[in-house]
C-alpha positions as protocol buffer text, in pm:
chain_id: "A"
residue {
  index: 1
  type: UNK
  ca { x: 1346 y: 1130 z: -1927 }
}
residue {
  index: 2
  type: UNK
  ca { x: 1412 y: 1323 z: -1647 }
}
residue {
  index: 3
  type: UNK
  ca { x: 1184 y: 1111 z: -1380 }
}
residue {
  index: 4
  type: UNK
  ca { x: 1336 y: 791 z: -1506 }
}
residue {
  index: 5
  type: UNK
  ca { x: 1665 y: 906 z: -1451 }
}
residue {
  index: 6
  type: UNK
  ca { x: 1586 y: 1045 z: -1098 }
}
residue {
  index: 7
  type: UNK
  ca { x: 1422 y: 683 z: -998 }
}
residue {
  index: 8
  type: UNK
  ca { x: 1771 y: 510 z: -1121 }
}
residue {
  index: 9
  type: UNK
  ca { x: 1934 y: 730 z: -922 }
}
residue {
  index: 10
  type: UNK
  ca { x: 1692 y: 606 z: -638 }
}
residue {
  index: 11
  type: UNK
  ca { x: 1740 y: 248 z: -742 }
}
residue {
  index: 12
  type: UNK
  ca { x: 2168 y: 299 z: -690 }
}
residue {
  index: 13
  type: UNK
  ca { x: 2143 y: 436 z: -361 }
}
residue {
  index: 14
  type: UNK
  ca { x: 1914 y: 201 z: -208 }
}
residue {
  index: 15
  type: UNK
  ca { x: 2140 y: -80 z: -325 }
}
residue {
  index: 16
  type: UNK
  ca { x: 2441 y: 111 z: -181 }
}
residue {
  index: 17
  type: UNK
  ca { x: 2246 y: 173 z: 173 }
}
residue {
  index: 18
  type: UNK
  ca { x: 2118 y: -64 z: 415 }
}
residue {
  index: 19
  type: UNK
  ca { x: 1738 y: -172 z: 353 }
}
residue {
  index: 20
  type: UNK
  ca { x: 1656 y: -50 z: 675 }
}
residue {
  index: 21
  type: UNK
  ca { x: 1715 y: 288 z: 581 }
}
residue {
  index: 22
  type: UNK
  ca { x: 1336 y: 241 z: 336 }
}
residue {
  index: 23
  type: UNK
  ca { x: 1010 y: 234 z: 429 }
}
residue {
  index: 24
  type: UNK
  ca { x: 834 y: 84 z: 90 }
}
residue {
  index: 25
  type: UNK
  ca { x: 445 y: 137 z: 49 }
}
residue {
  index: 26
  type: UNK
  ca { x: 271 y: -4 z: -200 }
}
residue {
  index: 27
  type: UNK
  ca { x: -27 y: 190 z: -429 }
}
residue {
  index: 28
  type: UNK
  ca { x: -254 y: -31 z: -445 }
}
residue {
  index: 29
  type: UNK
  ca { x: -208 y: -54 z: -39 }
}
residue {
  index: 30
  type: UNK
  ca { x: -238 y: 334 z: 39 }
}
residue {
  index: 31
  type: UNK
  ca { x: -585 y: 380 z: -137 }
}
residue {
  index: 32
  type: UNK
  ca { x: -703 y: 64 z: 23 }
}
residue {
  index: 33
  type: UNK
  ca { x: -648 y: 189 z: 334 }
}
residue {
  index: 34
  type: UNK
  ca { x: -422 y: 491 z: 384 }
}
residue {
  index: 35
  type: UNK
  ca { x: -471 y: 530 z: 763 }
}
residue {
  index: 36
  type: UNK
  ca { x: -310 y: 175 z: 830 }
}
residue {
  index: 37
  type: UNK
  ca { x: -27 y: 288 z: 590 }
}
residue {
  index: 38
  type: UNK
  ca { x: 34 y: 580 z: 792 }
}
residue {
  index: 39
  type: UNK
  ca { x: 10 y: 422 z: 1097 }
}
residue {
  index: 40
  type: UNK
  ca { x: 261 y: 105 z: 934 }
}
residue {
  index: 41
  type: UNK
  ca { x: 539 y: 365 z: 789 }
}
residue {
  index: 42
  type: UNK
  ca { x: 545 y: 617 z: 1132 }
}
residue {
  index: 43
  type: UNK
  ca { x: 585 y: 254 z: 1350 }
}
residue {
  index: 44
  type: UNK
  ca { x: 894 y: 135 z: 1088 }
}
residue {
  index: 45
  type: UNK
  ca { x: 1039 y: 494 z: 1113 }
}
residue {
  index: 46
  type: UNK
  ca { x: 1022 y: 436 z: 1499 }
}
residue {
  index: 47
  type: UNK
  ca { x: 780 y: 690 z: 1573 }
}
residue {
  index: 48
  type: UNK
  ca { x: 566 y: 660 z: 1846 }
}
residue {
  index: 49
  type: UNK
  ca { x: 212 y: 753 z: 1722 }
}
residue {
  index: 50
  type: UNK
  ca { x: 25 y: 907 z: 1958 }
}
residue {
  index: 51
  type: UNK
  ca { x: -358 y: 968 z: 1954 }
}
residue {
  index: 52
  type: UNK
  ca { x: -308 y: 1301 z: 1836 }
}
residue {
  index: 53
  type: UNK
  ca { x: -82 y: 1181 z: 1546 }
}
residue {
  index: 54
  type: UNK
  ca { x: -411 y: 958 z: 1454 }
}
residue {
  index: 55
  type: UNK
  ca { x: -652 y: 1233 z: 1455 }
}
residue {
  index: 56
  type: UNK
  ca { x: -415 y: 1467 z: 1263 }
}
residue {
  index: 57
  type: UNK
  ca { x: -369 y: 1170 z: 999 }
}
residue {
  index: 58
  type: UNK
  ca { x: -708 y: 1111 z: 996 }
}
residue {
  index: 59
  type: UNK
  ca { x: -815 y: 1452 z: 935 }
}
residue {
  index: 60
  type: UNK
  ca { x: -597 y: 1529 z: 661 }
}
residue {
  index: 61
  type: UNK
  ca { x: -671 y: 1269 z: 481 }
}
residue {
  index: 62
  type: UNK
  ca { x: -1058 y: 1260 z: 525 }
}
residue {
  index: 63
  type: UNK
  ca { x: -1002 y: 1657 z: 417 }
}
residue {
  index: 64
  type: UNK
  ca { x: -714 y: 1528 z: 67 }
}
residue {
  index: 65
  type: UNK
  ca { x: -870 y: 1180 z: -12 }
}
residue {
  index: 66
  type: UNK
  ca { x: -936 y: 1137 z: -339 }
}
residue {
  index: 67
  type: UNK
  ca { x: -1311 y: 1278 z: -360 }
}
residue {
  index: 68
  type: UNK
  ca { x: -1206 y: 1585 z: -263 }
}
residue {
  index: 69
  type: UNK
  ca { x: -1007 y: 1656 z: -642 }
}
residue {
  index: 70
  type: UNK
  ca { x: -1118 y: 1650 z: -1003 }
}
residue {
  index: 71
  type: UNK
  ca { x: -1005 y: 1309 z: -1162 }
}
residue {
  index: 72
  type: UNK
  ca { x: -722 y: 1354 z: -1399 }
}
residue {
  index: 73
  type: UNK
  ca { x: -795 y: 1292 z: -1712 }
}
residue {
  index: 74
  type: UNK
  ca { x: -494 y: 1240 z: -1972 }
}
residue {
  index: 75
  type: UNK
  ca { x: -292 y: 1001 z: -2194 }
}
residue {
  index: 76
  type: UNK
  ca { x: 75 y: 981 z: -2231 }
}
residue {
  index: 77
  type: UNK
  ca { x: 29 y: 1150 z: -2627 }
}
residue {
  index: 78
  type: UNK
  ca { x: -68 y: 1433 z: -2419 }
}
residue {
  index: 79
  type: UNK
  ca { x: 298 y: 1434 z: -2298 }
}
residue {
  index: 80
  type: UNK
  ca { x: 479 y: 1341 z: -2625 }
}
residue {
  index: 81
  type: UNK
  ca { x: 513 y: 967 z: -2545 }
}
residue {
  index: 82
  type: UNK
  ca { x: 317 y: 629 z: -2581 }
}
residue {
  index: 83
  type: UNK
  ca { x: 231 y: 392 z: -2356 }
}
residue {
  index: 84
  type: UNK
  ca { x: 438 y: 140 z: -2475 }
}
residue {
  index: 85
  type: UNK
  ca { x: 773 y: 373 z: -2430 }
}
residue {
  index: 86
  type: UNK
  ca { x: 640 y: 400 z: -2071 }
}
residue {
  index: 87
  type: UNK
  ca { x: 617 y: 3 z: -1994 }
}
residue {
  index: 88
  type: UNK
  ca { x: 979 y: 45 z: -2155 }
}
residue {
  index: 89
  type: UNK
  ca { x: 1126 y: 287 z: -2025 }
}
residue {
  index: 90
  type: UNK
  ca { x: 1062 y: 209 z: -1643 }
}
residue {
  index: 91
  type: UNK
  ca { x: 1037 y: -173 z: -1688 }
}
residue {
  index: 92
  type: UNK
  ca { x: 1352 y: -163 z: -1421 }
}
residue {
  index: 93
  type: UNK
  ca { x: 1087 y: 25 z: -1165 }
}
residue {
  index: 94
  type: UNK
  ca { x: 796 y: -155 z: -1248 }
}
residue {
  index: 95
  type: UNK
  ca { x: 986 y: -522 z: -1239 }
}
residue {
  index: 96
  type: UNK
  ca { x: 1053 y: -446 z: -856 }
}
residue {
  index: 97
  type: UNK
  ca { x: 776 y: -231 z: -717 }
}
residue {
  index: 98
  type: UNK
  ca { x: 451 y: -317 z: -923 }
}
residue {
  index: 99
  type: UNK
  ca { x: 493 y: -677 z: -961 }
}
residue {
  index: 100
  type: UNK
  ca { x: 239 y: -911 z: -814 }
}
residue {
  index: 101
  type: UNK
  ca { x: 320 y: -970 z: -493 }
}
């Protein structure tokens, strides 16, 4: 699996760098409230967001939020694979980042 691969990959150079270096956001975070994600990651990077950063932000997401696209509709059969061999297959991803927190 390719994308598993790449996220290992991911997973050895973040141990191998300092945690600084990362800016993590969570999912569940970004639809509750993607503006004050934005605003959290560009402040961590050590940006200095400026009023025009928050209207440019603002607008591109009001004009890309989720209403503005068809909702995907498909099952991991569609891609030769199960659910199960998901959970399994990126249990090392899912142990860190989607754990309750």
């Amino acid at each position: 699996m390719l994308y598993r691969d790449g996220l290992k990959e991911m997973f050895q150079l973040r141990g191998e760098e300092p945690a600084s270096r990362f800016v993590d956001v969570q999912y569940k975070d970004l639809l509750a409230d993607p503006l004050v994600q934005y605003r959290r990651v560009l402040t961590e990077l050590g940006l200095c967001l400026t009023a025009e950063d928050e209207k440019a932000g603002a607008a591109w997401m009001a004009a890309n939020g989720r209403e503005t696209h068809p909702r995907h509709r498909y099952t991991p059969e569609d891609f030769g694979t199960t659910h199960e061999e998901l959970v399994n297959e990126f249990k090392f991803y899912s142990d860190v980042f989607l754990s309750p927190r």
